[in-house]
Wavefront OBJ file of the C-alpha trace (Angstrom):
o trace
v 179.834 7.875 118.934
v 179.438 10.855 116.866
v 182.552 12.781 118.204
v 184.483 9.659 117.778
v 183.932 9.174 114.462
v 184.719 12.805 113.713
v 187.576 12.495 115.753
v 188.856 9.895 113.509
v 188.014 11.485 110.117
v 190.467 14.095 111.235
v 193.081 11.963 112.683
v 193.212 9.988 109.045
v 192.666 13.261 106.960
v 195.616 14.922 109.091
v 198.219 11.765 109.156
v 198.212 11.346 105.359
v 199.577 14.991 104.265
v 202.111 14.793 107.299
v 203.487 11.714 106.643
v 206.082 13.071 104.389
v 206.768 15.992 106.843
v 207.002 15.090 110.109
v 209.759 12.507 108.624
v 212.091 15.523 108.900
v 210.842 17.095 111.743
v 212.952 16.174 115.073
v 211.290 13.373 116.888
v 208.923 14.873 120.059
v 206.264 13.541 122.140
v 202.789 14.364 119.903
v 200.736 16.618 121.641
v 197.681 16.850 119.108
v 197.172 16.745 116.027
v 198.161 18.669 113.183
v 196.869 21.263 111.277
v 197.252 20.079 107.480
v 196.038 17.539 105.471
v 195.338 15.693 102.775
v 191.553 15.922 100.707
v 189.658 12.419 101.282
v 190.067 9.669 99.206
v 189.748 9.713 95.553
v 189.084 14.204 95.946
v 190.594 15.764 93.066
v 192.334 19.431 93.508
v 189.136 21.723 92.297
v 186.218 18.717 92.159
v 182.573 20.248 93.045
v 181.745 18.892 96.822
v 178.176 17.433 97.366
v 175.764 19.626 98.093
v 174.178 20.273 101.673
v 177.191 19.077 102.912
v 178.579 22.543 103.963
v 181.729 21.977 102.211
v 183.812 24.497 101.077
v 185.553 24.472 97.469
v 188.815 26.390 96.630
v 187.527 28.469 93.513
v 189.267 31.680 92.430
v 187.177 34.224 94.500
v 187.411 34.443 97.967
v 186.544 31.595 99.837
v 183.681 31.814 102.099
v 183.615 31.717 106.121
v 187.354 32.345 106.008
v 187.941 35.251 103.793
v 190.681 34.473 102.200
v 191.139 35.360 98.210
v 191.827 31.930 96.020
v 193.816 32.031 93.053
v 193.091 31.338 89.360
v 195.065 28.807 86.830
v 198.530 30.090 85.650
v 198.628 32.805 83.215
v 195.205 34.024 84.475
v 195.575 36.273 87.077
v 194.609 39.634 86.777
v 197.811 41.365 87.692
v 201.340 40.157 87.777
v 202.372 41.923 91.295
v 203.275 39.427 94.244
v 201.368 40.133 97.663
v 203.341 41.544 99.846
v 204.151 39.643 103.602
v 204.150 42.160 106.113
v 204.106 40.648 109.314
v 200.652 43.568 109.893
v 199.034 40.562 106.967
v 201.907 37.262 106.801
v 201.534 34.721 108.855
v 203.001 33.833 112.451
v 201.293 34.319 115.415
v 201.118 35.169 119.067
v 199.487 38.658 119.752
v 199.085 40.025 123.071
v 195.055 40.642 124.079
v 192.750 40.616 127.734
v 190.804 37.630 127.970
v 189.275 36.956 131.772
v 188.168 33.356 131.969
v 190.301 31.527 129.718
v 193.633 31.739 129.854
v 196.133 29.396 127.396
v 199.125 30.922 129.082
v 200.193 32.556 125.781
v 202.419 35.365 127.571
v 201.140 38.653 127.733
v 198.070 37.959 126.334
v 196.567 34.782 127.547
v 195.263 33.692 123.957
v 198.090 35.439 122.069
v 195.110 36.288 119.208
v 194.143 39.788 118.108
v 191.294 40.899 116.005
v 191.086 40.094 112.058
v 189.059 42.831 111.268
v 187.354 41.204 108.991
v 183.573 41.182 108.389
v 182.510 37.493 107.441
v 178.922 35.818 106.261
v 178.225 34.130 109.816
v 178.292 35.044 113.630
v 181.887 36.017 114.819
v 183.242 34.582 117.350
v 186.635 35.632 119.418
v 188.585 32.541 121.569
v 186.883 33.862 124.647
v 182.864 34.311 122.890
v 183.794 30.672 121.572
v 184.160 28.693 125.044
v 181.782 30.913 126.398
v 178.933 30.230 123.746
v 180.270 26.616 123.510
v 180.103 26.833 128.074
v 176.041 27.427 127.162
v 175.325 24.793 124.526
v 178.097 21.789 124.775
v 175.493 18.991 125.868
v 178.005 18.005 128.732
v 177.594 21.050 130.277
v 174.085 21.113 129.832
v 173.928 17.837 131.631
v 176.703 18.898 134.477
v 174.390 22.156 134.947
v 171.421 19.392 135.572
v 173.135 17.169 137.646
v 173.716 20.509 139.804
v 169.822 21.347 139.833
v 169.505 17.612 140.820
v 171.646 17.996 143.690
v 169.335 20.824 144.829
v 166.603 18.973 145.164
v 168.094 15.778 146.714
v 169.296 18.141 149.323
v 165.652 19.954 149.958
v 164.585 15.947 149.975
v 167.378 14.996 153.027
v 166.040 18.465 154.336
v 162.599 17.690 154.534
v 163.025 14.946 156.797
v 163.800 17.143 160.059
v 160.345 19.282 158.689
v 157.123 18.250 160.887
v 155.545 15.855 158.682
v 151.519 15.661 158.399
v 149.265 13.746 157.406
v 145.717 13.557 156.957
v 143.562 10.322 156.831
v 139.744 9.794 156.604
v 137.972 6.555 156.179
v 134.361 4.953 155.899
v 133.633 1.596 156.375
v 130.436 -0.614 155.694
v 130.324 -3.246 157.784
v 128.405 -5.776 155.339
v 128.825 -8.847 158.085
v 129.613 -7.232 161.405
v 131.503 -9.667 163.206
v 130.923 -11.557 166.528
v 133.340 -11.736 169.230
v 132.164 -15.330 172.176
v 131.448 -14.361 175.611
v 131.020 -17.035 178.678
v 127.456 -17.889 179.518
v 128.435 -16.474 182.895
v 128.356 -13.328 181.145
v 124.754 -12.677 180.807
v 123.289 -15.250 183.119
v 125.277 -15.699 186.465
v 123.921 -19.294 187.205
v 125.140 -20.345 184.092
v 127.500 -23.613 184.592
v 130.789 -23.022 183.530
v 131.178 -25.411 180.553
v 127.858 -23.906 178.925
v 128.829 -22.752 175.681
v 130.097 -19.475 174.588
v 127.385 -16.555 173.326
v 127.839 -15.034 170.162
v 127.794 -11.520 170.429
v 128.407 -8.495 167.730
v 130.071 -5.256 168.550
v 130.005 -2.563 166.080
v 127.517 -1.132 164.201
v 126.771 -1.194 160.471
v 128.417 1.970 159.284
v 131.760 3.801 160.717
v 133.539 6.499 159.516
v 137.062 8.332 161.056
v 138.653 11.683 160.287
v 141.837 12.447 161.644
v 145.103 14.649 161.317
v 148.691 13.255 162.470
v 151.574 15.163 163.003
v 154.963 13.713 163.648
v 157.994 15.548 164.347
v 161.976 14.058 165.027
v 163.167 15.291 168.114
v 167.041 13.681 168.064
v 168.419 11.493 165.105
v 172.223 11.243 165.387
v 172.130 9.960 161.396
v 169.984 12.795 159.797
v 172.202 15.383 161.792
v 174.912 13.837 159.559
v 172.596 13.681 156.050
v 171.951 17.532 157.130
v 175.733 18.042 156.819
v 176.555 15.946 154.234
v 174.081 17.877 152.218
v 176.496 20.967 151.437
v 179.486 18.634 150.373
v 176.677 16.916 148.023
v 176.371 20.665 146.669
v 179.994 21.297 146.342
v 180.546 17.916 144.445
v 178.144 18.815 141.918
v 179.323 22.459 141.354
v 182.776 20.860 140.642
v 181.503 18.178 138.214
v 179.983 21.376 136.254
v 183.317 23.188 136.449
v 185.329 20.029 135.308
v 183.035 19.965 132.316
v 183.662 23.617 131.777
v 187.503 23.441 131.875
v 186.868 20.213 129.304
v 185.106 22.310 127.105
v 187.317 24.851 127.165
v 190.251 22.830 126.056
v 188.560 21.272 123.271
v 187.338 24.486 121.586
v 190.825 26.342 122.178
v 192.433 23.573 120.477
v 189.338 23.485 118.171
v 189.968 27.420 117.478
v 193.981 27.453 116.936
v 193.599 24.700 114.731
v 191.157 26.832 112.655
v 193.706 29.402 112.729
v 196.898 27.418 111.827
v 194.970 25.944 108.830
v 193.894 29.631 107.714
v 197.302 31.376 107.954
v 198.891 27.859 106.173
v 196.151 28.778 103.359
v 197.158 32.317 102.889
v 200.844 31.555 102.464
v 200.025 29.088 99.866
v 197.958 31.589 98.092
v 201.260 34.107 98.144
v 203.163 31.186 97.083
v 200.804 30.769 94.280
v 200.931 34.175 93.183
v 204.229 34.644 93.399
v 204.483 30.945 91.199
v 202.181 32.543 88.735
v 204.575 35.469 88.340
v 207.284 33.509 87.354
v 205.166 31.395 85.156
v 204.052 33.974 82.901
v 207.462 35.497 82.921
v 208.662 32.730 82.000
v 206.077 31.824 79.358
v 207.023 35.477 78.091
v 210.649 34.685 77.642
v 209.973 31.137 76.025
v 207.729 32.904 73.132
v 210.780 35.291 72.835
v 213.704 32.494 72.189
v 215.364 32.834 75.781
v 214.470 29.947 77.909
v 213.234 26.353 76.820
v 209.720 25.041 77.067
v 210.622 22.354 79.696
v 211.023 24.940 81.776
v 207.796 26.599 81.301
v 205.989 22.898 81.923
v 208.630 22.687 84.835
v 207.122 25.535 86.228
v 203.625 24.804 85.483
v 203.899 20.846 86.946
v 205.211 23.289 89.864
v 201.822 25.318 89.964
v 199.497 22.396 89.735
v 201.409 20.471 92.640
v 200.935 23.510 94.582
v 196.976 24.285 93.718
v 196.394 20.347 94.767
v 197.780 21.496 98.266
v 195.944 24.321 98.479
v 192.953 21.836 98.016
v 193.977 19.768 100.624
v 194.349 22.707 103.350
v 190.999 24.360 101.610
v 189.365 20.661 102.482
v 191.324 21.102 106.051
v 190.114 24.599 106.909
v 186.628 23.156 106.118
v 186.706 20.207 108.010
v 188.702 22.266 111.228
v 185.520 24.404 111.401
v 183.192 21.514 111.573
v 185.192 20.301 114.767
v 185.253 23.655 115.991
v 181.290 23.984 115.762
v 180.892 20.138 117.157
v 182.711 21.563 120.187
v 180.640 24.562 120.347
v 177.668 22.481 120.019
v 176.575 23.881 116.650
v 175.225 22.029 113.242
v 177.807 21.301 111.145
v 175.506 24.063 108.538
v 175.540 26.610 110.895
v 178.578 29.428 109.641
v 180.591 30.956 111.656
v 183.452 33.781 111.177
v 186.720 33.506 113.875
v 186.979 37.318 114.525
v 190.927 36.756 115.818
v 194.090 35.585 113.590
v 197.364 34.688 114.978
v 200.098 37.678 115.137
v 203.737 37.686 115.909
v 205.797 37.033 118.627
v 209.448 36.880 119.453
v 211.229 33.808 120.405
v 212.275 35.643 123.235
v 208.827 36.376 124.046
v 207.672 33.305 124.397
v 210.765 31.677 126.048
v 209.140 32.966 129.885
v 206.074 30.402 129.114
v 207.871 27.482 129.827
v 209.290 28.568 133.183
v 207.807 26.330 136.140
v 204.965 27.759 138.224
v 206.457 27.991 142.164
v 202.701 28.706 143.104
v 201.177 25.936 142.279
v 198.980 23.496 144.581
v 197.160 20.188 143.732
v 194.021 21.657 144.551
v 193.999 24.176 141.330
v 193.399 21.282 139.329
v 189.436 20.508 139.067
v 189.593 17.217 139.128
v 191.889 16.976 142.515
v 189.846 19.014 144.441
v 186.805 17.042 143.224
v 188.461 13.985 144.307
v 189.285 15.468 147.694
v 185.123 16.514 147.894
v 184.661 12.872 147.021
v 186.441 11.530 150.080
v 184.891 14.241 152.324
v 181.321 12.338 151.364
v 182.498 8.491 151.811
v 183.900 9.724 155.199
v 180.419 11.351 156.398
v 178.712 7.905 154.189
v 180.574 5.895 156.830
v 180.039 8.479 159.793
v 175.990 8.117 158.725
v 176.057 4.537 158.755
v 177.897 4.567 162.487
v 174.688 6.772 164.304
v 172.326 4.607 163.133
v 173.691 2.645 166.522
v 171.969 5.906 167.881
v 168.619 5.867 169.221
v 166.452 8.238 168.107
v 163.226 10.332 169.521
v 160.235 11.527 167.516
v 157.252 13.051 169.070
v 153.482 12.724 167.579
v 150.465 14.208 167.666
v 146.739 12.728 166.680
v 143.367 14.293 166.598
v 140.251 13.369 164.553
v 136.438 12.766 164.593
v 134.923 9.630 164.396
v 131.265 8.162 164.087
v 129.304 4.958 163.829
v 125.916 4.364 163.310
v 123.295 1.676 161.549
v 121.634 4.263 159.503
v 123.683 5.310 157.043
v 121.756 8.650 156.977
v 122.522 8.959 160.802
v 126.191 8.997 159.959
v 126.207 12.015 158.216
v 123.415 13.860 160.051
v 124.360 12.992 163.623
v 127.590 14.433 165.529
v 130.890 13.230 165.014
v 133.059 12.929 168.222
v 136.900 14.073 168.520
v 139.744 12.575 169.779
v 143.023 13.098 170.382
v 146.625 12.006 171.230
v 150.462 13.289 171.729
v 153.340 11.226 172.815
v 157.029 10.583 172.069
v 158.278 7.446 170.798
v 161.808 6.127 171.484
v 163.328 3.992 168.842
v 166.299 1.905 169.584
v 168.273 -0.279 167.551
v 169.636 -3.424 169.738
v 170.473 -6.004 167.282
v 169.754 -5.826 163.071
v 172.141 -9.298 162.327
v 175.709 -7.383 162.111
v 173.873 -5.650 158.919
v 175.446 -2.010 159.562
v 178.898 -3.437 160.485
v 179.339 -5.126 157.088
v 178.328 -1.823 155.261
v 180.565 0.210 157.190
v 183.439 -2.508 156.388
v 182.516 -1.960 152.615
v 182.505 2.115 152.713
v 186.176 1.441 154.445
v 186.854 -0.064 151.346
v 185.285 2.586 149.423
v 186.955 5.588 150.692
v 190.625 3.444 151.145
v 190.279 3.180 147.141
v 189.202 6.627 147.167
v 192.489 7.990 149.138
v 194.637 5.523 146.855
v 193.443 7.430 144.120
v 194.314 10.511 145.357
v 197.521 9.200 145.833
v 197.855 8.074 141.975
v 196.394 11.360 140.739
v 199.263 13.491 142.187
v 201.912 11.597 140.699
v 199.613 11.755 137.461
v 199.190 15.411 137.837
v 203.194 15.497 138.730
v 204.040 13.525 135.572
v 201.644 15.373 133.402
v 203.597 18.911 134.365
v 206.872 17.695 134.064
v 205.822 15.831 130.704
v 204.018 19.533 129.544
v 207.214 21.497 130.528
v 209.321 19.199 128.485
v 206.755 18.677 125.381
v 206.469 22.868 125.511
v 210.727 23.538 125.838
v 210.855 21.117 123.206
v 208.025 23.006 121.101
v 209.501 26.197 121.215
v 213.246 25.052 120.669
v 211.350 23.865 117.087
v 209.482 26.489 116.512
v 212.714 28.235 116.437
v 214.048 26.163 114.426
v 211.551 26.134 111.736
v 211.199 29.799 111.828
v 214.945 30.004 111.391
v 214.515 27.304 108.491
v 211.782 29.160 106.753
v 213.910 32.606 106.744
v 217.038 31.169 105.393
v 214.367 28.996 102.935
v 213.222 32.638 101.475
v 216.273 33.940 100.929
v 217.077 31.283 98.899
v 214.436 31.895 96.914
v 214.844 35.173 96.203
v 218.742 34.690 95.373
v 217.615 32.292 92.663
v 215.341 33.959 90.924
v 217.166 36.857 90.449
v 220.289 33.921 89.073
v 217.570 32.908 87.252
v 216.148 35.898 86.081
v 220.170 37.300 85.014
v 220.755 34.192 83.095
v 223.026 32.601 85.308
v 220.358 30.000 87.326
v 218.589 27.080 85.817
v 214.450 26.668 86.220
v 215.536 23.709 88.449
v 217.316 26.003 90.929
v 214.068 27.782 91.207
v 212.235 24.950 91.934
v 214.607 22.910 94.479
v 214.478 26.331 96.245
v 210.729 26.921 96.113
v 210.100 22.982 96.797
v 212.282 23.798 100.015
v 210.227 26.613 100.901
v 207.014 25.134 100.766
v 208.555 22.377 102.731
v 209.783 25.054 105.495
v 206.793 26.556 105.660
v 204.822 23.690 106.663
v 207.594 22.305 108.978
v 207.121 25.743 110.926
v 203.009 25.560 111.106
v 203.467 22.075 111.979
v 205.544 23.324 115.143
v 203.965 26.609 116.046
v 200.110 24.022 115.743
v 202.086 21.910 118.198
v 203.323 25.134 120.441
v 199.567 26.351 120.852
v 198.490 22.766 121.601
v 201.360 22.096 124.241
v 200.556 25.402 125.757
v 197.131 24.782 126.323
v 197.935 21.202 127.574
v 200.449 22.893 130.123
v 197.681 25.430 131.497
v 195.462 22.341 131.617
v 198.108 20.363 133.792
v 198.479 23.825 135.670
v 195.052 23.980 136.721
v 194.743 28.146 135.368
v 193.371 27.276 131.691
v 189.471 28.234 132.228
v 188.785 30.110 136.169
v 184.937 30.821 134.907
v 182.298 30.371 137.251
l 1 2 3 4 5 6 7 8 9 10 11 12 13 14 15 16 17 18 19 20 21 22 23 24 25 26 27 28 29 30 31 32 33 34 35 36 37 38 39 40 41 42 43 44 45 46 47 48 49 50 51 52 53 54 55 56 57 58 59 60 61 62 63 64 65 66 67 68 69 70 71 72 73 74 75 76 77 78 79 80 81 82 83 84 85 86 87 88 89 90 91 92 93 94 95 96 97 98 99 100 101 102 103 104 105 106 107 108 109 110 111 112 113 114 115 116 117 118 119 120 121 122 123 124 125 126 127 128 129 130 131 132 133 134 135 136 137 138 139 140 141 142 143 144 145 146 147 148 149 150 151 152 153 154 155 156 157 158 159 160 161 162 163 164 165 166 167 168 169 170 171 172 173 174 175 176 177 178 179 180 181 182 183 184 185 186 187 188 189 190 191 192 193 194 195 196 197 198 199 200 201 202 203 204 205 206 207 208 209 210 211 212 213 214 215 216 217 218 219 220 221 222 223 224 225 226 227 228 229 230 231 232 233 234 235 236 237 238 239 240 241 242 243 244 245 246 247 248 249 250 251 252 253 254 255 256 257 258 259 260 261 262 263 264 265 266 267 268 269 270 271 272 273 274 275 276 277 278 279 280 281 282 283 284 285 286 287 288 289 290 291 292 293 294 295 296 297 298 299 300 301 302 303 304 305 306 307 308 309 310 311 312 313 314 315 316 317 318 319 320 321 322 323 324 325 326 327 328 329 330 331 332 333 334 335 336 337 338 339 340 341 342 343 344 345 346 347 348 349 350 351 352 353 354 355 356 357 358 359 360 361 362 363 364 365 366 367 368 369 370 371 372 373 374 375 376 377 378 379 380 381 382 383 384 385 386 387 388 389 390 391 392 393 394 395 396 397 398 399 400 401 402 403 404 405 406 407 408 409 410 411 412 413 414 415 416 417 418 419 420 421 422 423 424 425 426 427 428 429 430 431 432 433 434 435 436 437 438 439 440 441 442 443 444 445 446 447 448 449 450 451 452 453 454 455 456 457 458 459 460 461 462 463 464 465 466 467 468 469 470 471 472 473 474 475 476 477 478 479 480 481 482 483 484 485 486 487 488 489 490 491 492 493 494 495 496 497 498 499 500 501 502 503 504 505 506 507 508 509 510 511 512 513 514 515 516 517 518 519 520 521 522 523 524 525 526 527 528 529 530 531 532 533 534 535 536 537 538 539 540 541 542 543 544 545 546 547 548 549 550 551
């Protein structure tokens, strides 16, 4: 209930800032969601959050668990210079690194991260330390890894049964009213007539006692020679529930993570957009003082600068509310801070283009839950097989030996000798008629196993319509992604041609604007598509079976 109410919160939080964006977006299939948003309800731009609530608030400093400098009101910052945007500190994304286990099919580098650098207030974490921390803690796992320790032991239990089993048993028994078995009067007195009545005679004594050690042992049963063998698919069913819940985990906290990292890089190209906004402010603010512009334009500009610190609010509130997810999926308190040692880098178009390519290698079985379903059917069929033998008689031998005693006096019991006894044999058990009781169980683990197999059917045209739906959702991701980046290029050159019209005399403020307005606008068109590149990336691998090979 908990993850689906979080789940929610950032479904809501996400579809109000996009609303407006995704209206110019080209229509795709969704593939997650994405990674800006608007502040709750009734949150002003720079309001105080609650306390205890682990909420982070955009204040000019740098903001914690994310590093990343916030700036002041207009006219207040400390220098005029604008940041610069290399691509070694702007934004965009896909860096080559080596990560073993998990693997979101990023090109060279199967994250496409590299390392921030950075030195933050709580544990760091890298893509790979993430899954792997969240691979020890995420309560699913936890209970997958106990289901497997279960299965352990239920096979020691069907083990067991083809151990000798002993047993020992002692008894004593007081005889309070000993009873009397009738004999014929013929019995004791051999002119007796026949229809003289019975004599009442007791056999036993007051006190008995009885020590004794059994051993039993099965010699041939056709339906624990099955159980025996059905013991190591039980095994390999569990192990592939755990790994299922691994490769679940994994997915979540990848997503988890790049959202984290979309939100961040979003954030630090608003704060160069804010800096660069404050620039022109006070320039502008300089000029009006002097006679050379009008004050509309300075409250133009500063209308400009509050609409844009509101934003930055809204993605601060995001970046906040990202890392919460990400620590649900790690299975850390929401209060518990963390530092994401990796940052998206650059890569080419043309770099990326190879990732959508179709895999020629791939089988049904790399996908977890196929190859569960195929382990399954490999334990209804030996269910059904178990069920058949137990037409099969079966042999078990046994073997008794004990003391007994009996006496009057109870004192005699214990101080007079006991005498042993003992016993083997074999005992033949065979089944000639139980009602038509096993036939109608094997007719219903037909059934079973028939769904079973029609399931298997269904899940490979899932698993084929899942790939061809990933291929598509990814080729139309990175056409875009292209796009946008294309977009936001062209949407900073405009830019920069009018301010310097503006800055000659021969712009208007509004010019400036329109063209910073579109900028903004590019900008978060192109996160928008590179959040739903990562996303559709990791959803291929998924599909592919080759997004988490841990063990």
């Amino acid at each position: 209930m908990k993850k689906n109410s979080l789940l929610l919160i950032v479904t809501l939080c996400l579809s109000t800032s996009w609303l407006r964006v995704m209206a110019q977006v080209p229509t795709q299939p969704s593939v997650g969601q994405q990674p800006t948003g608007a502040a709750a309800s009734g949150q002003q731009p720079g309001a105080q959050q609650p306390a205890g609530t682990g909420a982070v608030v955009a204040q000019p400093g740098t903001t914690p668990g994310t590093g990343i400098a916030v700036p002041g009101q207009p006219g207040s910052s400390e220098s005029g210079a604008v940041p610069s945007l290399n691509p070694s500190t702007g934004p965009v994304n896909l860096q080559p690194s080596v990560i073993s286990t998990f693997n979101s099919g990023l090109g060279l580098a199967p994250t496409g991260l590299t390392a921030t650098g950075q030195v933050g207030t709580g544990k760091g974490f890298t893509l790979q330390e993430a899954i792997d921390f969240a691979i020890q803690k995420n309560v699913n796992v936890r209970n997958s890894q106990l289901d497997a320790v279960s299965s352990e032991a239920r096979i020691k239990e069907i083990r067991a049964s083809a151990l000798p089993q002993i047993a020992g048993t002692a008894s004593l028994t007081d005889n309070l009213i000993i009873q009397r078995a009738f004999l014929p009067a013929n019995f004791f007195d051999v002119n007796a007539s026949p229809d003289a009545p019975a004599v009442p005679v007791q056999f036993g004594v007051n006190y008995a006692g009885n020590a004794t050690i059994n051993l039993n042992q099965v010699i041939y049963s056709a339906s624990l020679n099955v159980g025996l063998r059905a013991a190591a698919t039980y095994r390999e069913l569990a192990q592939r529930n755990l790994q299922s819940s691994k490769v679940t985990v994994a997915e979540q906290v990848a997503k988890a993570y790049y959202g984290v990292l979309v939100a961040v890089e979003r954030a630090k190209l608003l704060d160069y957009n804010i800096s660069r906004l404050d620039t022109i402010f006070n320039e502008t603010k300089a000029m009006n003082q002097q006679g050379f512009v009008e004050k509309l334009d300075v409250q133009r500009l500063e209308v400009q600068a509050n609409n844009l610190r509101a934003e930055r609010q809204n993605v601060q509130n995001l970046i906040e509310l990202s890392y919460t997810l990400l620590k649900f999926q790690m299975g850390l308190g929401v209060n518990d801070e963390i530092t994401l040692s990796e940052q998206l880098q650059d890569r080419s178009i043309d770099d990326l283009r190879p990732l959508i390519s179709p895999d020629p290698t791939f089988q049904y079985r790399s996908r977890i839950e196929y190859s569960t379903l195929e382990t399954q059917i490999k334990l209804a069929e030996q269910d059904i097989e178990l069920t058949q033998k137990g037409y099969y008689p079966s042999v078990s031998g046994f073997a008794n030996y004990g003391y007994n005693s009996g006496r009057n006096i109870f004192s005699q019991l214990i101080t007079a000798p006991w005498l042993n006894f003992g016993t083997v044999g074999l005992s033949l058990q065979v089944p000639i008629f139980d009602g038509f009781l096993k036939k109608s169980q094997i007719i219903q683990k037909r059934i079973t196993l028939q769904k079973a197999q029609n399931s298997g059917e269904l899940l490979r045209n899932s698993i084929d319509l899942q790939i061809r739906q990933s291929s598509i959702v990814l080729n139309n991701g990175l056409q875009t992604l292209q796009t946008q980046q294309r977009n936001r290029d062209l949407a900073q050159e405009i830019v920069r041609v009018s301010q310097i019209k503006y800055k000659e005399g021969v712009g208007s403020s509004i010019e400036v604007l329109n063209a910073e307005a579109s900028l903004r606008e590019a900008q978060t068109n192109y996160f928008s598509s590179l959040y739903d590149f990562l996303i559709a990336k990791v959803d291929q691998d998924r599909s592919l079976g080759r997004l988490y090979v841990g063990n």
